[in-house]
KEKEVEX-512831 format. One record per residue: residue number from 1; residue in one letter; x, y, z of N, C-alpha, C in turn. Coordinates in pm, 1 decimal. Example, Ala and Ser with C-alpha at 12.3 -4.5 7.8 and 13.67 -1.06 7.14 Angstrom:
2
NODE   seq   type       n.c1       n.c2       n.c3      ca.c1      ca.c2      ca.c3       c.c1       c.c2       c.c3
NODE     1      A     1319.0     -569.0      780.0     1230.0     -450.0      780.0     1320.0     -330.0      780.0
NODE     2      S     1285.0     -225.0      708.0     1367.0     -106.0      714.0     1290.0        3.0      787.0
END
This chain:
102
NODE   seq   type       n.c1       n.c2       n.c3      ca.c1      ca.c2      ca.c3       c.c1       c.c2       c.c3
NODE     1      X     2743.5    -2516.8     -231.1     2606.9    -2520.1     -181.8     2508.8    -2527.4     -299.1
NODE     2      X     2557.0    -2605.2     -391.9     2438.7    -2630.1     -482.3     2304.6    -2688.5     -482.9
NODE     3      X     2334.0    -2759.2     -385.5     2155.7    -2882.8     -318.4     2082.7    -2726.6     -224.4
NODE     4      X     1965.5    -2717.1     -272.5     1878.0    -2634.5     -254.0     1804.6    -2635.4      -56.0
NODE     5      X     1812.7    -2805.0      -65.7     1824.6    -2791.7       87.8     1933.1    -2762.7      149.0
NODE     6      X     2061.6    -2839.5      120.0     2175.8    -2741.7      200.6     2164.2    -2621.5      247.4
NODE     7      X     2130.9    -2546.7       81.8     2150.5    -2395.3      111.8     2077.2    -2336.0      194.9
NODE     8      X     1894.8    -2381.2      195.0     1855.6    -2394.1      348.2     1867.2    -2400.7      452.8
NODE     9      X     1968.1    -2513.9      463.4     2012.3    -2525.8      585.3     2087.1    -2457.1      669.5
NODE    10      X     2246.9    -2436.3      563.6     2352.0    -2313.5      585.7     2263.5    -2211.3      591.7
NODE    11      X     2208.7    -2156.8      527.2     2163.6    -2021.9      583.2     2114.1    -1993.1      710.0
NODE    12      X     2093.4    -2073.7      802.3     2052.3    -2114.1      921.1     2182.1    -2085.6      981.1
NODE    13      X     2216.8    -2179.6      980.1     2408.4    -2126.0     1029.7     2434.7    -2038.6     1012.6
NODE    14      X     2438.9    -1980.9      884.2     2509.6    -1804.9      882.0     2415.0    -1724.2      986.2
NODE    15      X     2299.3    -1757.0     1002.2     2269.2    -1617.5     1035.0     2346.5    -1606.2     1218.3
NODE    16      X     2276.8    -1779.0     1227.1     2390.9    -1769.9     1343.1     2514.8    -1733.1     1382.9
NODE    17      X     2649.4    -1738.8     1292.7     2707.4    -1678.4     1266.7     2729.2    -1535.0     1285.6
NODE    18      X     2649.4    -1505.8     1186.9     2662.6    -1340.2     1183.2     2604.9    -1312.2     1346.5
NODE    19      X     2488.2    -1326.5     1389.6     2485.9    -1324.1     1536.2     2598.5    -1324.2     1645.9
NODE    20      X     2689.1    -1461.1     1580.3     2800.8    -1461.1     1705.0     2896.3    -1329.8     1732.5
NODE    21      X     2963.5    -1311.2     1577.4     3025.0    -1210.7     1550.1     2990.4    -1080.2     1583.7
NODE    22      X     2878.0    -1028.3     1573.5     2815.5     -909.4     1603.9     2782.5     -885.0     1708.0
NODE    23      X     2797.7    -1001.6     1821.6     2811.4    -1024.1     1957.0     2920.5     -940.7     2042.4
NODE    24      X     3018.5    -1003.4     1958.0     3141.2     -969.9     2011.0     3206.1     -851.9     1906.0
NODE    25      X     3164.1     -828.8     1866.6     3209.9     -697.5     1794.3     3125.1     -621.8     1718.2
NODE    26      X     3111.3     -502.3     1643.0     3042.8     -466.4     1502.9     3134.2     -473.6     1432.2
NODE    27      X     3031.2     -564.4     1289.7     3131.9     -639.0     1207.4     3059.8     -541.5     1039.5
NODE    28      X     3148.6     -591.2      961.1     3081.1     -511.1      823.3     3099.9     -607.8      726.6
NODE    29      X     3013.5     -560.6      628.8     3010.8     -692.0      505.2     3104.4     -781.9      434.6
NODE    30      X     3176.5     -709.1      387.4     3317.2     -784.0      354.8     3385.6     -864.6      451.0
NODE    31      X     3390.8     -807.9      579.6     3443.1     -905.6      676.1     3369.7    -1008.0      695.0
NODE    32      X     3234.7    -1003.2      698.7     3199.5    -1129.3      707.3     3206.6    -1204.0      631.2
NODE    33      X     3180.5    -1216.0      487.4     3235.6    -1241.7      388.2     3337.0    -1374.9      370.6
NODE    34      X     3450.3    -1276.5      434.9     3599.6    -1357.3      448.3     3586.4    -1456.9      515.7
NODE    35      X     3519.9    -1403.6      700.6     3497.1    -1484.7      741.8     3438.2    -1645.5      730.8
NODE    36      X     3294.7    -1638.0      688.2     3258.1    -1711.0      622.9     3298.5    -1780.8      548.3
NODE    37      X     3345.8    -1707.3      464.4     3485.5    -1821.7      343.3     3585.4    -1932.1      474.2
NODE    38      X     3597.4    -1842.3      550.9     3714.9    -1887.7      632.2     3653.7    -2040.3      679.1
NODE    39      X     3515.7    -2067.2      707.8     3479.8    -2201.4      776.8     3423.9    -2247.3      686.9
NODE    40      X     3402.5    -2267.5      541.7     3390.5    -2345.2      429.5     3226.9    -2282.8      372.7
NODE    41      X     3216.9    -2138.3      391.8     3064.4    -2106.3      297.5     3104.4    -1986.1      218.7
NODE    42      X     3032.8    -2032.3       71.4     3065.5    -1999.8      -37.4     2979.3    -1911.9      -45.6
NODE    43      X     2919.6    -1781.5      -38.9     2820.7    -1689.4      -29.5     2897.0    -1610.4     -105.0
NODE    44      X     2808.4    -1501.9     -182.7     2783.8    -1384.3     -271.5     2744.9    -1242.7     -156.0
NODE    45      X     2814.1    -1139.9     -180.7     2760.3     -989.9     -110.2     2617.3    -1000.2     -117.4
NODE    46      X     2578.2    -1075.4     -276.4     2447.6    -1081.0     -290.9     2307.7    -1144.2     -187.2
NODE    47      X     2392.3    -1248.3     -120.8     2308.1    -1290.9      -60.3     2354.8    -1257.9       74.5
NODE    48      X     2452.2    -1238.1      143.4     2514.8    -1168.9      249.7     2421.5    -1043.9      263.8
NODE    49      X     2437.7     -918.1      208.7     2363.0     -787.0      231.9     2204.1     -846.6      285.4
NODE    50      X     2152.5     -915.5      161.3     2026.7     -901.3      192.4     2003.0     -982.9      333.7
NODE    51      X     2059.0    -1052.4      369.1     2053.4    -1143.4      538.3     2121.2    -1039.1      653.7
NODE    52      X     2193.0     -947.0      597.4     2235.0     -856.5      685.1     2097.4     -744.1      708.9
NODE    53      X     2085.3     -736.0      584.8     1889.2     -612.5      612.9     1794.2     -644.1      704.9
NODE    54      X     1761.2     -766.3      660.3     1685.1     -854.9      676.2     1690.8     -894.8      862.1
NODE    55      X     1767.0     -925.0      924.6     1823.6     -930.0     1044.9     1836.7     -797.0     1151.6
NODE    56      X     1837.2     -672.4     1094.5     1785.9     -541.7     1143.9     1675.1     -512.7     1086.4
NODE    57      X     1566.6     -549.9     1017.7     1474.9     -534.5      987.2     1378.6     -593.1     1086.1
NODE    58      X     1422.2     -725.9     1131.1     1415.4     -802.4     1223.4     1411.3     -744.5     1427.0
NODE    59      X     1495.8     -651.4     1400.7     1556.3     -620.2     1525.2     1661.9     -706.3     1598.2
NODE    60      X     1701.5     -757.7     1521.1     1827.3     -875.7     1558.0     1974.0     -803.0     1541.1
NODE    61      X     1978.8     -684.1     1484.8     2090.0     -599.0     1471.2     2065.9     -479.0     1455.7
NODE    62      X     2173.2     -382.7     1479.8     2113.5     -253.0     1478.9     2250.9     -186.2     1390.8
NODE    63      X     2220.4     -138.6     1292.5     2327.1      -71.9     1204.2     2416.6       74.2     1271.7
NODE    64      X     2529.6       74.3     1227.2     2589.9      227.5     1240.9     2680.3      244.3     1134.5
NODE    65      X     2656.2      396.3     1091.9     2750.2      428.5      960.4     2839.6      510.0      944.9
NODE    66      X     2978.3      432.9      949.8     3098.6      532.3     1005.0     3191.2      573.4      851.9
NODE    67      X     3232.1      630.9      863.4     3296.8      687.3      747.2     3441.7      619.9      752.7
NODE    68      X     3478.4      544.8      687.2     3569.7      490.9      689.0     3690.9      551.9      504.3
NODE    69      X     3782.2      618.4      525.7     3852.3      634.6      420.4     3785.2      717.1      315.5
NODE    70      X     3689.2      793.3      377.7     3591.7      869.2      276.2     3508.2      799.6      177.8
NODE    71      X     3460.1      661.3      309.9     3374.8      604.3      212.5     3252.5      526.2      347.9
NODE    72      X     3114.9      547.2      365.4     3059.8      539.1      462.4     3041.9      334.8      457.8
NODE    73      X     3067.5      332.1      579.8     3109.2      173.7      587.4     2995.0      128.6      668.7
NODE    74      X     2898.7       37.0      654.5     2820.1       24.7      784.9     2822.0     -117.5      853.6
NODE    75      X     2825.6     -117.3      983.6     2868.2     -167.9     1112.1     2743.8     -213.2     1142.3
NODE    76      X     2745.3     -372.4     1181.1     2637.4     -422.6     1209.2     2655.8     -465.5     1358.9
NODE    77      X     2617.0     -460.5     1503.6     2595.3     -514.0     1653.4     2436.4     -602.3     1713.9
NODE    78      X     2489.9     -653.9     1776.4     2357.0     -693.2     1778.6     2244.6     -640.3     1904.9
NODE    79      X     2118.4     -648.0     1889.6     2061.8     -552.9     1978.4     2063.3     -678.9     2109.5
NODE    80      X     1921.3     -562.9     2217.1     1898.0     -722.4     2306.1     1827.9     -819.8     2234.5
NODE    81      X     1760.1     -814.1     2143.0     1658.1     -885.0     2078.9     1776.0    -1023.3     2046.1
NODE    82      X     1906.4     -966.2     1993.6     1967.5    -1077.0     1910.0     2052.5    -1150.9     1973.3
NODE    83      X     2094.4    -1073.0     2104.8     2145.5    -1173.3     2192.2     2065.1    -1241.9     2248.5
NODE    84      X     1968.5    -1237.0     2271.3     1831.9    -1318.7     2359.6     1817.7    -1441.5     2257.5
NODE    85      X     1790.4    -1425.5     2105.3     1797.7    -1572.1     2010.6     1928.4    -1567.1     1980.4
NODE    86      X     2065.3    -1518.4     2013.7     2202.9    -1609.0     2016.6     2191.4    -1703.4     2057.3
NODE    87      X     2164.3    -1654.5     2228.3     2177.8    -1744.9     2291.7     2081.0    -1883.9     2300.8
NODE    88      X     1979.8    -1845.0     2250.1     1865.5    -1941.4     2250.9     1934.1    -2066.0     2105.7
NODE    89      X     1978.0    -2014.0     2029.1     2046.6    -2094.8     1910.9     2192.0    -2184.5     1964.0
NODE    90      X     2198.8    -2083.5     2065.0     2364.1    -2128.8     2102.6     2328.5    -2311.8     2184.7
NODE    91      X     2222.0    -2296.1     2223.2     2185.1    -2383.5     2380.7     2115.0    -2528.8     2236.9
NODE    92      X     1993.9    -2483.2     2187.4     1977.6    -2535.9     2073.3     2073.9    -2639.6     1959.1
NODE    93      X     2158.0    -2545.4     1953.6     2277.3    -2570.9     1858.7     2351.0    -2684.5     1890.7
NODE    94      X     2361.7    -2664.6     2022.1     2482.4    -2762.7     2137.8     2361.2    -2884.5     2154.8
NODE    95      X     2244.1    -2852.7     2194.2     2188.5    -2997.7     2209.8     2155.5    -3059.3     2080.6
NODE    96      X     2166.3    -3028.1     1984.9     2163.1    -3121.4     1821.5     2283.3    -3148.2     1799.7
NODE    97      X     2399.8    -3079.9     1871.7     2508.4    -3162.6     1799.0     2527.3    -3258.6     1928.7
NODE    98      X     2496.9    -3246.6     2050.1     2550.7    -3343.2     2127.9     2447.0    -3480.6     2068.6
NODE    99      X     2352.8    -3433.4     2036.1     2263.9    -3559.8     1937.8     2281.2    -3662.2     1809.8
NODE   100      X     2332.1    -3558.5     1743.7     2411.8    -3638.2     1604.7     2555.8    -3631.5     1577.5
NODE   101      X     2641.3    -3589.4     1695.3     2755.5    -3612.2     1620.4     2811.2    -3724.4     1626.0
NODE   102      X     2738.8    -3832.9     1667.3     2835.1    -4003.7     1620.6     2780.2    -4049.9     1483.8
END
């Protein structure tokens, strides 16, 4: 993601992303992380954390901090706020790709 608009762009996606995931589960940083790696984005904790703040700062997620291994781990879900623009991204999402994908 070196082109400055890309990275624009993807970041758009991740957050979606992180939305989906936190949908269906509470997810934590590192996992997303992986995840992410897993569908081809190259992201830093560095820029991960701060889109994770940033998104409950928002009211788009709501944090919880569980102690995991004697080490406090925090768990990101999403509120109603973030399922209400999931889904609004989800509907969005589907009519731009049914638009450009030839």
């Amino acid at each position: 993601m070196e082109d400055k608009v890309l990275r624009k762009l993807f970041l758009g996606f991740i957050h979606i992303h992180v939305l989906h995931h936190a949908n269906e589960e509470p997810i934590f940083g590192s996992w997303m992380l992986e995840e992410l790696r897993e569908h081809g984005y190259t992201i830093s904790s560095g820029t991960l954390y701060p889109i994770l703040h940033s998104m409950e700062r928002d009211g788009l997620l709501i944090r919880e901090d569980r102690n995991v291994e004697g080490k406090i781990r925090k768990y990101y879900s999403t509120t109603q706020k973030g399922n209400v623009i999931l889904k609004e991204a989800r509907e969005k999402a589907f009519e731009l790709f049914k638009e450009i994908k030839d």
